[in-house]
DRENROLUM-703587 format. One record per residue (C-alpha): residue number from 1; residue in one letter; x, y negated, z negated. Coordinates in nm, 3 decimals, decimal comma, padded with zeros to 5 digits. Last residue first. Layout:
BEGIN
  resi  resn     east    north       up
   NUM     A        X        Y        Z
...
***
This chain:
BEGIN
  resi  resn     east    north       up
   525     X  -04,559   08,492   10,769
   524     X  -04,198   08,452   10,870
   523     X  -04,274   08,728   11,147
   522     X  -04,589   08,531   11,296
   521     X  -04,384   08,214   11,385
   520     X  -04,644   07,992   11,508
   519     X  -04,496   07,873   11,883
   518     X  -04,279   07,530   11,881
   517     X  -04,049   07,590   12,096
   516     X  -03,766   07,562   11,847
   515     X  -03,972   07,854   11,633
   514     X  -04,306   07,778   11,388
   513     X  -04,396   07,855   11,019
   512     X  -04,817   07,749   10,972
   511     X  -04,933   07,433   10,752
   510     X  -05,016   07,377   10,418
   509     X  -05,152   07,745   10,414
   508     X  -05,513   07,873   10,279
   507     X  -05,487   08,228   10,256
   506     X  -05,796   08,506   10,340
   505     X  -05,726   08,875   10,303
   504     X  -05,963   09,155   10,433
   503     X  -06,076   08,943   10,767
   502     X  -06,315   09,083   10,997
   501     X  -06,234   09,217   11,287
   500     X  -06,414   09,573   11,160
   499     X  -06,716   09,413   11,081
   498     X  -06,769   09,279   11,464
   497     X  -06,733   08,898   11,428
   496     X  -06,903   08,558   11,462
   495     X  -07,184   08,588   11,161
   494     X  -06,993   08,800   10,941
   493     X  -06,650   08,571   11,032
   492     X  -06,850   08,254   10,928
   491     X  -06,973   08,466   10,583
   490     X  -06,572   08,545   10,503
   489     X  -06,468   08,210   10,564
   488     X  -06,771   08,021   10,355
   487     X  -06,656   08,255   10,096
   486     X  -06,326   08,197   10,126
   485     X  -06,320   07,833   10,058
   484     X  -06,369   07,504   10,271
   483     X  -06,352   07,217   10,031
   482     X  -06,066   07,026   10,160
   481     X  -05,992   06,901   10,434
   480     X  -05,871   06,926   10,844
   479     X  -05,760   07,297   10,720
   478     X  -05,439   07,520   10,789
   477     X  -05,535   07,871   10,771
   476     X  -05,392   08,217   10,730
   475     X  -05,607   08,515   10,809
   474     X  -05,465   08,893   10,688
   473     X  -05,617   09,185   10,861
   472     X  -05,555   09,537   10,751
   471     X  -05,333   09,767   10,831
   470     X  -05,391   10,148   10,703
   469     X  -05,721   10,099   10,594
   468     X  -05,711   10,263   10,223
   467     X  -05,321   10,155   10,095
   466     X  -05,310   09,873   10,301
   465     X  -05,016   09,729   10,506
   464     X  -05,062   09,349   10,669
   463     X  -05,158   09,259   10,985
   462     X  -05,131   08,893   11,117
   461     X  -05,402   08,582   11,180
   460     X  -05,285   08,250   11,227
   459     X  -05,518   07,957   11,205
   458     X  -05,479   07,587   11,282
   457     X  -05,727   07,312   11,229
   456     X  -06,021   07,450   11,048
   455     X  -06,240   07,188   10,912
   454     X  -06,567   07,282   11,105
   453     X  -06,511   07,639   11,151
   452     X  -06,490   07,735   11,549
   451     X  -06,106   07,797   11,441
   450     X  -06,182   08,087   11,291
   449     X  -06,365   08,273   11,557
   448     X  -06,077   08,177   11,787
   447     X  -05,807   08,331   11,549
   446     X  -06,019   08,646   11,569
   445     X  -06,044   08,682   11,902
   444     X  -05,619   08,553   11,942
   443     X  -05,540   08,852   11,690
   442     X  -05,672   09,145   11,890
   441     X  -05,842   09,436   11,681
   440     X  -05,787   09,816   11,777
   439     X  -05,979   10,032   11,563
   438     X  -06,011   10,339   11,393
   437     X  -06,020   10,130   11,055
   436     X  -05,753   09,904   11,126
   435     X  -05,473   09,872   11,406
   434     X  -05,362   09,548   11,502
   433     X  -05,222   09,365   11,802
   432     X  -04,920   09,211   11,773
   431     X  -04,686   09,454   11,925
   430     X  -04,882   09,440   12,198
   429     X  -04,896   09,093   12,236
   428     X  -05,258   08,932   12,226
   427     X  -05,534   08,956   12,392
   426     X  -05,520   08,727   12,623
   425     X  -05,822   08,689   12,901
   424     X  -05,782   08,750   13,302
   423     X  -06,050   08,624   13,531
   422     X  -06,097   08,874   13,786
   421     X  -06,467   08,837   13,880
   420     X  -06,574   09,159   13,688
   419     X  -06,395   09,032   13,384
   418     X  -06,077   09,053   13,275
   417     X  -05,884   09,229   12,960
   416     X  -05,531   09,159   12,839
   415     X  -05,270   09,340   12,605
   414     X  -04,901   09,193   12,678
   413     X  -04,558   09,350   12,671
   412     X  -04,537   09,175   12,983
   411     X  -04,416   09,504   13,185
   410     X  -04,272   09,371   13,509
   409     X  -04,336   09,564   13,793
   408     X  -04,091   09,678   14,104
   407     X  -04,211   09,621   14,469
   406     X  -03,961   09,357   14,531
   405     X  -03,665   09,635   14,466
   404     X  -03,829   09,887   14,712
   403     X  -04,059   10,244   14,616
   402     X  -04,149   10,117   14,302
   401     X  -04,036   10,112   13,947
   400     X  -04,238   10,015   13,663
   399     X  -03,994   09,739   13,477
   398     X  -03,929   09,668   13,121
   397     X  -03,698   09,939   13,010
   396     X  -03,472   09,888   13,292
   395     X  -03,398   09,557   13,187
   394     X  -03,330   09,675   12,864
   393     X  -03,084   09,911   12,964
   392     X  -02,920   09,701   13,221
   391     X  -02,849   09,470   12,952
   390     X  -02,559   09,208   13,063
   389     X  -02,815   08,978   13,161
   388     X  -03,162   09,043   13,125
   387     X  -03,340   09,086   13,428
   386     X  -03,395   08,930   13,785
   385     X  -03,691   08,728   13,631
   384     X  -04,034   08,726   13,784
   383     X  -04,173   08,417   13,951
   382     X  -04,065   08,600   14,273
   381     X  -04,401   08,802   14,245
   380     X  -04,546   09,124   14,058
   379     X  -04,654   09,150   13,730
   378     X  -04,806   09,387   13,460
   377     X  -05,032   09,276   13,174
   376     X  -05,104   09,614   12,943
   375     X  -05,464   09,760   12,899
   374     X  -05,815   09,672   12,752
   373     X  -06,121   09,768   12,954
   372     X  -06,364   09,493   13,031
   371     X  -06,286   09,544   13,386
   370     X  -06,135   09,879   13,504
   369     X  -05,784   09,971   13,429
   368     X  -05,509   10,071   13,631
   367     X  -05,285   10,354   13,580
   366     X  -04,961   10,301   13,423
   365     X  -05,013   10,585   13,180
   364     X  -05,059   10,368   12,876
   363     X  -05,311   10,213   13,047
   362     X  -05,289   09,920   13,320
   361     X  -05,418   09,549   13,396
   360     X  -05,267   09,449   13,751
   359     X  -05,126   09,115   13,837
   358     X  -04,962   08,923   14,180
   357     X  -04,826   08,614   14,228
   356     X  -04,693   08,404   14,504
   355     X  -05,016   08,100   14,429
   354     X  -05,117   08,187   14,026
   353     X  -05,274   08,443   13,854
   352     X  -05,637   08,396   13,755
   351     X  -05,743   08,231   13,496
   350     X  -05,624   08,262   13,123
   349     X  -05,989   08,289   12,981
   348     X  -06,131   08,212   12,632
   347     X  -06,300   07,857   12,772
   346     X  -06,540   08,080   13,044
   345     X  -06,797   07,889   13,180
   344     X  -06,653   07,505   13,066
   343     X  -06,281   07,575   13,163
   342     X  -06,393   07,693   13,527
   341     X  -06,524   07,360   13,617
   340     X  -06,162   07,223   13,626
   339     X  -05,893   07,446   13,483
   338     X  -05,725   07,812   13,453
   337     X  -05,411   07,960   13,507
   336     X  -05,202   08,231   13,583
   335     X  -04,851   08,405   13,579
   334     X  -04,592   08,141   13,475
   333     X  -04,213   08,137   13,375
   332     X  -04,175   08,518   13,442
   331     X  -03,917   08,622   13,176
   330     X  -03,990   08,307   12,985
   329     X  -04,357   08,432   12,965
   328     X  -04,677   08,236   13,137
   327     X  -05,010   08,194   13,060
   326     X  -05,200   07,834   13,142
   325     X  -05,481   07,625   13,050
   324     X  -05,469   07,339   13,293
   323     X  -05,698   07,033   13,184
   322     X  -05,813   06,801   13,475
   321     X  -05,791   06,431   13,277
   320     X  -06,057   06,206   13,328
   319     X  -06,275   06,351   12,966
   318     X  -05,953   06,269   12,776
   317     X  -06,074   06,273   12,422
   316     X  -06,345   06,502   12,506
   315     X  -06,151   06,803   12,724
   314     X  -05,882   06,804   12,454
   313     X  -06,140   06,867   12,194
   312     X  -06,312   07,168   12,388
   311     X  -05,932   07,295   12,431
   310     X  -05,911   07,279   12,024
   309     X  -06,265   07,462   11,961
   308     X  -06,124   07,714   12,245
   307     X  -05,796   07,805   12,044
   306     X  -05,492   07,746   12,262
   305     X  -05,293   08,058   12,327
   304     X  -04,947   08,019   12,322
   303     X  -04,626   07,851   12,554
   302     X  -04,913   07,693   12,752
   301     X  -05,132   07,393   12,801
   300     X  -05,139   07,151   13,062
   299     X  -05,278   06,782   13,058
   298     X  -05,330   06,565   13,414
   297     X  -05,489   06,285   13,543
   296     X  -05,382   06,075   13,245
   295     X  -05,350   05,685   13,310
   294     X  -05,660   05,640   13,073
   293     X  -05,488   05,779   12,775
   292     X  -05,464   05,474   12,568
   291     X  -05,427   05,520   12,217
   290     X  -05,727   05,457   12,000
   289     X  -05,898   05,717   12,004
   288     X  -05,621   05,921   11,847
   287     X  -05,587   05,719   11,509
   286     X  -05,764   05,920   11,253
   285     X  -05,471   06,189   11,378
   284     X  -05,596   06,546   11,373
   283     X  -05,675   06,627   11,719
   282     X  -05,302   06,528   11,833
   281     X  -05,157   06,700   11,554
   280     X  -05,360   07,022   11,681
   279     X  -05,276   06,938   12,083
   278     X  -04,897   06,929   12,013
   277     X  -04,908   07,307   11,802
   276     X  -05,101   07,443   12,070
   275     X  -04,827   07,358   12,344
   274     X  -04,869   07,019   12,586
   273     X  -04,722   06,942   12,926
   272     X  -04,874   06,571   13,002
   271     X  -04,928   06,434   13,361
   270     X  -05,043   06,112   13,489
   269     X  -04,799   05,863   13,231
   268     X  -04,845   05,496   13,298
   267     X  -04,462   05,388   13,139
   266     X  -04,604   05,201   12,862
   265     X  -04,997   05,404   12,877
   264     X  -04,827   05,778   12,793
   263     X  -04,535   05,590   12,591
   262     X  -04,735   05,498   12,287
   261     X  -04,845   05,917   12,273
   260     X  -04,500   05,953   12,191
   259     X  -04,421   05,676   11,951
   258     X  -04,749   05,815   11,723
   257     X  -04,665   06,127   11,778
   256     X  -04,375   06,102   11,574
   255     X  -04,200   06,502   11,542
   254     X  -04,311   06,504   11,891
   253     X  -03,979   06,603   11,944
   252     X  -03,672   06,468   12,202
   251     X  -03,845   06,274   12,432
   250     X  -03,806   06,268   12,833
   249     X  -03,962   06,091   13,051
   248     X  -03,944   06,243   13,367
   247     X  -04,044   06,051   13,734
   246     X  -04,129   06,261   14,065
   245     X  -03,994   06,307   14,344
   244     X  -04,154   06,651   14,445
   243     X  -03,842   06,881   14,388
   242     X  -03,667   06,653   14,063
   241     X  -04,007   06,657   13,908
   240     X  -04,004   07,041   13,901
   239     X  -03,715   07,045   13,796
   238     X  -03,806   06,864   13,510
   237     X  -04,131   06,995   13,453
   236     X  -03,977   07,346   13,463
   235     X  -03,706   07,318   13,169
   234     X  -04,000   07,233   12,917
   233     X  -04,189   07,545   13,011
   232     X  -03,886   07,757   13,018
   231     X  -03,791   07,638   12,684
   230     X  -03,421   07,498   12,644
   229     X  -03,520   07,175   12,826
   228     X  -03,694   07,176   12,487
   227     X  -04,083   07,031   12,500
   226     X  -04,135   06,624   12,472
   225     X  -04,190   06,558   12,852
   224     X  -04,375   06,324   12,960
   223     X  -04,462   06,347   13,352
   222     X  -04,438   06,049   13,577
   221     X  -04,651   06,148   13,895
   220     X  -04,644   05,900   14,199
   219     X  -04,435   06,168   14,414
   218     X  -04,698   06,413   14,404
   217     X  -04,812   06,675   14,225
   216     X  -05,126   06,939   14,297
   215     X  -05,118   07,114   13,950
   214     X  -05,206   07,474   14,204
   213     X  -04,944   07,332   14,410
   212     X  -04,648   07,225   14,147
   211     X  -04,714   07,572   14,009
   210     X  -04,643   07,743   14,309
   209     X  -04,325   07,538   14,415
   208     X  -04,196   07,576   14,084
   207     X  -04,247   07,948   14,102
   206     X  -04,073   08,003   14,410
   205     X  -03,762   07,731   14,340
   204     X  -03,697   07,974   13,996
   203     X  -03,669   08,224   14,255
   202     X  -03,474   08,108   14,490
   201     X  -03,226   07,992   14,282
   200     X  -03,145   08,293   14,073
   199     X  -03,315   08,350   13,698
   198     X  -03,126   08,625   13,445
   197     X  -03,326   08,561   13,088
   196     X  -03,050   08,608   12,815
   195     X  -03,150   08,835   12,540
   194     X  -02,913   08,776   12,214
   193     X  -02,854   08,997   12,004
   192     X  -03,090   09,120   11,727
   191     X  -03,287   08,859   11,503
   190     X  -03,384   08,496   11,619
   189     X  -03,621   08,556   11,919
   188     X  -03,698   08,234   12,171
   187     X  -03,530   08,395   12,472
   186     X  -03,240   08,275   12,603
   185     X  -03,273   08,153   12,989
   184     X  -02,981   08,235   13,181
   183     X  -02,961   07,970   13,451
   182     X  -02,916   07,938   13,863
   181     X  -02,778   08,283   13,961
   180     X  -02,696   08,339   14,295
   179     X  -02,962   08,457   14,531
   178     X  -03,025   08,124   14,691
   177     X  -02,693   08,175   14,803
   176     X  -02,354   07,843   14,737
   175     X  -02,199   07,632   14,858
   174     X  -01,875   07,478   14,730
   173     X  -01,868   07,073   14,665
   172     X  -01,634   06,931   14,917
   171     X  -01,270   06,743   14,860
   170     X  -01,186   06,416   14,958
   169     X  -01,374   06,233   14,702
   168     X  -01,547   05,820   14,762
   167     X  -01,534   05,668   14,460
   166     X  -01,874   05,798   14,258
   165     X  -02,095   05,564   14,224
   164     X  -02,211   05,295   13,912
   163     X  -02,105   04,995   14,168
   162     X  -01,914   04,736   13,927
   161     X  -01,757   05,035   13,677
   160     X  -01,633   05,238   13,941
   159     X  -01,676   05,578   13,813
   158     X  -01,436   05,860   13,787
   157     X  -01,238   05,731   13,489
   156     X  -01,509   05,601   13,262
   155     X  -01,693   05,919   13,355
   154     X  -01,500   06,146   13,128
   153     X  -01,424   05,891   12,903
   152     X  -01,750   05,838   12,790
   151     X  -01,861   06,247   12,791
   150     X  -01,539   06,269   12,524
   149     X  -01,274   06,580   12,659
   148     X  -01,154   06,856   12,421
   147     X  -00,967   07,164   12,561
   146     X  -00,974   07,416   12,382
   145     X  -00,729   07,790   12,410
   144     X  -00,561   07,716   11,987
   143     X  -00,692   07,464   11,880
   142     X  -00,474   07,178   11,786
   141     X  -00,773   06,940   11,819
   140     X  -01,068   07,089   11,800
   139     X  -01,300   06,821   11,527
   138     X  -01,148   06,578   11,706
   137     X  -01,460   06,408   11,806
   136     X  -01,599   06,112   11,990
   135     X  -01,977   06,077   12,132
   134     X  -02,101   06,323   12,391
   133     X  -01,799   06,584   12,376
   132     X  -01,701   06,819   12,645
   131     X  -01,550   07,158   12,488
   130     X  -01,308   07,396   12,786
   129     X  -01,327   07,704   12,613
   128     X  -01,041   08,006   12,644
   127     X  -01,222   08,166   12,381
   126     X  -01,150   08,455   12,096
   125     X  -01,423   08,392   11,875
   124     X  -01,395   08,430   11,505
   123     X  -01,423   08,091   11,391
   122     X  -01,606   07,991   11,735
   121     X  -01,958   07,951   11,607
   120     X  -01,813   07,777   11,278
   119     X  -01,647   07,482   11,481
   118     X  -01,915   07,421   11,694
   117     X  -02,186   07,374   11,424
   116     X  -01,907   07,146   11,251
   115     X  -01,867   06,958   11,594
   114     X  -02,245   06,927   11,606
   113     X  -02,219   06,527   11,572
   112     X  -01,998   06,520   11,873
   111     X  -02,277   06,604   12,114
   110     X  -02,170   06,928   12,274
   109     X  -02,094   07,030   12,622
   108     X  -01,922   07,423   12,680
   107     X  -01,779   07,512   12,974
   106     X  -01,615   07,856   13,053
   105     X  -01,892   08,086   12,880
   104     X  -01,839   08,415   12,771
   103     X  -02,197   08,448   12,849
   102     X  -02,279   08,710   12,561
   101     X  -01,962   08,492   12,313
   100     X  -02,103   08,186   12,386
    99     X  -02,466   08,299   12,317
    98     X  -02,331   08,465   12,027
    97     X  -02,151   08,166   11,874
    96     X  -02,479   07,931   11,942
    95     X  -02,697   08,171   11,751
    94     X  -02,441   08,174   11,446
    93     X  -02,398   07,833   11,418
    92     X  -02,739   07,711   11,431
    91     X  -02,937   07,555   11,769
    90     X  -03,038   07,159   11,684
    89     X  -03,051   07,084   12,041
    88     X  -03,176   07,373   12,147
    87     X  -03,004   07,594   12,412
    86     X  -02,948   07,526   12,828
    85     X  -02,726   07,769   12,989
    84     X  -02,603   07,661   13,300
    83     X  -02,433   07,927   13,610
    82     X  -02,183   07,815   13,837
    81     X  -02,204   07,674   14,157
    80     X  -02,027   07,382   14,124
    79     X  -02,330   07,198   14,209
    78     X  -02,537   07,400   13,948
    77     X  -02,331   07,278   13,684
    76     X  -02,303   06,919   13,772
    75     X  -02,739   06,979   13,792
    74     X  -02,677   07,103   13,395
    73     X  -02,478   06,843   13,269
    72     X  -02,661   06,555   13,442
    71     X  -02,995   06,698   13,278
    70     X  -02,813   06,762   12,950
    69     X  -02,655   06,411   12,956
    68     X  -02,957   06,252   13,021
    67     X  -03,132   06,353   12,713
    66     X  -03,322   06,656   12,568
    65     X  -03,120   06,845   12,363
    64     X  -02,731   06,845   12,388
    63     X  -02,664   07,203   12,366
    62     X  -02,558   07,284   12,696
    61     X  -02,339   07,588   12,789
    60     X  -02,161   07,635   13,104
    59     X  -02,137   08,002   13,272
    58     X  -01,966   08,111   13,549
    57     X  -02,122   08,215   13,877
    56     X  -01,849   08,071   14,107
    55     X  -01,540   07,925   13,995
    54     X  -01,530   07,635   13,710
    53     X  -01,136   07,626   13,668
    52     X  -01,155   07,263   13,475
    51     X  -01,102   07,086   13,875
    50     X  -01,434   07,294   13,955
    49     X  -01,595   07,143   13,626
    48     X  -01,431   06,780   13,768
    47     X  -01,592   06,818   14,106
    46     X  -01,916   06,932   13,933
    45     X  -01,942   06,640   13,700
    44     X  -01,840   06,428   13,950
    43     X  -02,186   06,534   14,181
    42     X  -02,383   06,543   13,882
    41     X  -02,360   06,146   13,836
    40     X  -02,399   06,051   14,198
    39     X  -02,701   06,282   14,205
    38     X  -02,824   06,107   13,864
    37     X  -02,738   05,774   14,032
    36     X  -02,913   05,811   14,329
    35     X  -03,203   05,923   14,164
    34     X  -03,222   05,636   13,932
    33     X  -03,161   05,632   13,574
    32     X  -03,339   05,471   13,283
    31     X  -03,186   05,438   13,004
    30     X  -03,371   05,274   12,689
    29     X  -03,521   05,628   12,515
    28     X  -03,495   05,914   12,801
    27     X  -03,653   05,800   13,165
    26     X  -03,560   06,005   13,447
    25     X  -03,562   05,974   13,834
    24     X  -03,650   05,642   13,858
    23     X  -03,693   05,543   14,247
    22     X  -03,313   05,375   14,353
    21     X  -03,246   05,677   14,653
    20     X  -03,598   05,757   14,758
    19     X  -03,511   05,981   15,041
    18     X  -03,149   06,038   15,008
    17     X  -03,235   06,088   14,597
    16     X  -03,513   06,318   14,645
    15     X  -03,308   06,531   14,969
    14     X  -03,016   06,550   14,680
    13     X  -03,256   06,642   14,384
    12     X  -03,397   06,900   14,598
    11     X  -03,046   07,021   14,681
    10     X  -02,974   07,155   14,347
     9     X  -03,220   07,404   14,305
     8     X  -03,059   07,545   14,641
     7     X  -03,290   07,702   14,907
     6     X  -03,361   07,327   15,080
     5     X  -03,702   07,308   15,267
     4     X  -03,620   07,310   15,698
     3     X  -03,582   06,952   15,928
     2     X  -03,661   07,086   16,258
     1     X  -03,429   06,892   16,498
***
């Protein structure tokens, strides 16, 4: 009998835990859980979800952060076939209350310590909620439509205690398409409603499978994981590990690097998802050489551009490692890459896009643009969202049309050049980009420039009105040390840059404003 790939997000962690039942599935702090037991896990979480009212395509919210209870929460969702939303662990009040409100959620799971961030996101909401609690709280009781259940006792009463399995259920878990809805995905953005990412099963299994080829994982990898299960990028190592076998280990922040990076040689680490803001505290510790790295075969980067001098860095401390510099959007989860030999001839690229995917470079007009020639990132491929959910309007504003519904393009907002071999460079996001003396002057080029300075470690450039030029450019910058000034700045950038790119405004900065996800926050500055 010809044994076929499953179509259901969920069903890769049920062929991974009938084929290697006890292997670790995920590691988070002390617990360590098997894949057997996560499955076993999910699959009461579901039954009791359907038991709540949990009918096809509804929504559960998880706010948990990274731990096991997140991971169980959101596979028990999938299994029931509804729809999970994963959000920060520390997300506000009034973010929280508008996602529940956009999704009108059925399900929502909360550690107990946020009960007070609960409680204000549903003052003036109107919802028929069922609330599960990790850790005790009767922070609802007497509420008027919520239900409040404790994780512990939850599984205390499905569970036999001796065996850690489900008892054995009469009833079956529904089925479901690999065109249903998996996940809304919020998008990082903190003013104006709330934009909820629409992904479906199928897809989200697409682009997994093409990334785990083009990383070339196995079942031996253990990848560490310290990015938000509520970030795209952080979201897709663990199901990705979940589809080839692997082993997570998942940490909350990398708020201690020094714990973190401990944990690469303790549990023999071979793959490690980084974002710009990771590899600068990385580069600046006195300490990094002497952590042990040498399980590494892996490090990707992605979630923002990583300044060349920084990537250079990466590719000395751990020379064994092949280092993945990636571009991706939450909308389209990833759309190229570059690594290996490639890195050293041309360190400002993005690659080329990845296995399933398809780009084009294009003018205002939609028409493609030649190489060297500056235009707009548009994308093709099942790595591509469905759209935004409840937005049609949006969503329609972001697509070229084409003559089918797979044929459509996604606008990435994005300004990007290649070269005449097709590698694609960054330019920045259109709305980004900046406009001074006649010109048009990308952010990232500048930013690298910057960070070629010896005790530069983080730079952020933005622009800012001016009465004679219009916009001008403003440079902020985090340094290694002191005793860099703007003089030495402003004569680096005359020797690196065109004169129009070059810095009006210098600022030295303690350190740079930054999101959940940890990306520089350019509209604080």
């Amino acid at each position: 009998m010809i044994e076929f790939d499953p179509v259901l997000l969920h069903e890769w962690l049920r062929r991974s835990a009938g084929c290697v039942p006890e292997k670790e599935a995920l590691i988070c702090g002390d617990e360590r859980w098997s894949y057997r037991k996560l499955d076993a896990y999910s699959d009461c979480l579901a039954e009791m979800f359907i038991e709540w009212g949990v009918r096809t395509q509804d929504r559960v919210v998880i706010c948990t952060g990274n731990c096991v209870e997140t991971v169980v929460s959101l596979y028990g969702t999938l299994k029931a076939r509804g729809v999970f939303v994963v959000l920060d662990g520390n997300v506000r009040s009034r973010r929280l209350g508008q996602v529940i409100a956009n999704t009108a959620a059925r399900v929502l799971v909360a550690r107990a310590s946020q009960a007070a961030v609960v409680r204000e996101a549903m003052a003036n909401l109107n919802a028929n909620l069922r609330i599960v609690w990790v850790g005790a709280s009767t922070a609802f009781e007497g509420y008027a439509g919520v239900l409040n259940i404790s994780w512990e006792s939850l599984f205390s009463s499905l569970f036999d205690a001796d065996r850690g399995a489900c008892p054995p259920r009469t009833s079956r878990l529904p089925h479901c398409l690999d065109v249903d809805l998996a996940c809304l995905i919020y998008t990082s953005c903190t003013t104006g409603s709330p934009k909820g990412v629409m992904c479906n099963h199928r897809d989200m299994i697409s682009a997994a499978r093409s990334i785990i080829q083009y990383l070339d994982n196995r079942p031996e990898d253990v990848i560490l994981n310290v990015l938000p299960l509520s970030f795209t990028y952080g979201l897709y190592q663990l199901l990705m590990s979940c589809m080839f076998g692997g082993t997570i280990v998942l940490e909350n922040s990398f708020s201690y690097p020094h714990l973190v990076l401990k944990r690469i040689a303790q549990e023999r680490v071979t793959g490690l998802p980084l974002v710009p803001s990771m590899a600068v505290l990385m580069l600046r510790m006195g300490s990094i050489s002497e952590y042990d790295f040498r399980t590494l075969r892996y490090i990707t980067s992605a979630g923002a551009a990583l300044p060349v001098p920084h990537l250079r860095s990466l590719r000395r401390l751990v020379p064994q490692a092949k280092l993945f510099n990636m571009y991706g959007l939450t909308e389209c989860v990833r759309v190229c890459y570059l690594a290996g030999e490639e890195l050293d001839q041309r360190p400002a690229s993005v690659g080329r896009p990845m296995p399933n995917c398809e780009v084009l470079i294009v003018d205002d007009n939609g028409n493609e643009v030649g190489p060297g020639d500056i235009g707009e990132l548009i994308i093709r491929g099942s790595n591509v969202m469905q759209g935004y959910w409840r937005d049609p309007e949006r969503s329609a504003m972001v697509y070229l049309p084409g003559p089918y519904p797979a044929s459509r393009w996604f606008r990435s907002g994005d300004y990007f050049r290649r070269d005449e071999e097709g590698f694609l460079y960054f330019l920045g996001r259109k709305d980004d980009m900046i406009k001074t003396r006649g010109e048009r002057v990308s952010p990232k080029e500048v930013e690298n420039a910057l960070c070629e300075l010896e005790n530069v470690a983080e730079v952020a450039v933005i622009g800012v009105p001016d009465d004679i030029l219009g916009r001008a450019i403003k440079a902020f910058i985090v340094t290694r040390a002191s005793g860099l000034d703007e003089k030495t700045v402003l004569r680096h950038c005359a020797e690196k840059l065109s004169p129009f790119m070059i810095p009006r405004y210098i600022e030295f900065v303690p350190a740079l404003p930054r999101n959940v996800n940890g990306k520089v926050d350019k509209c604080a500055l």
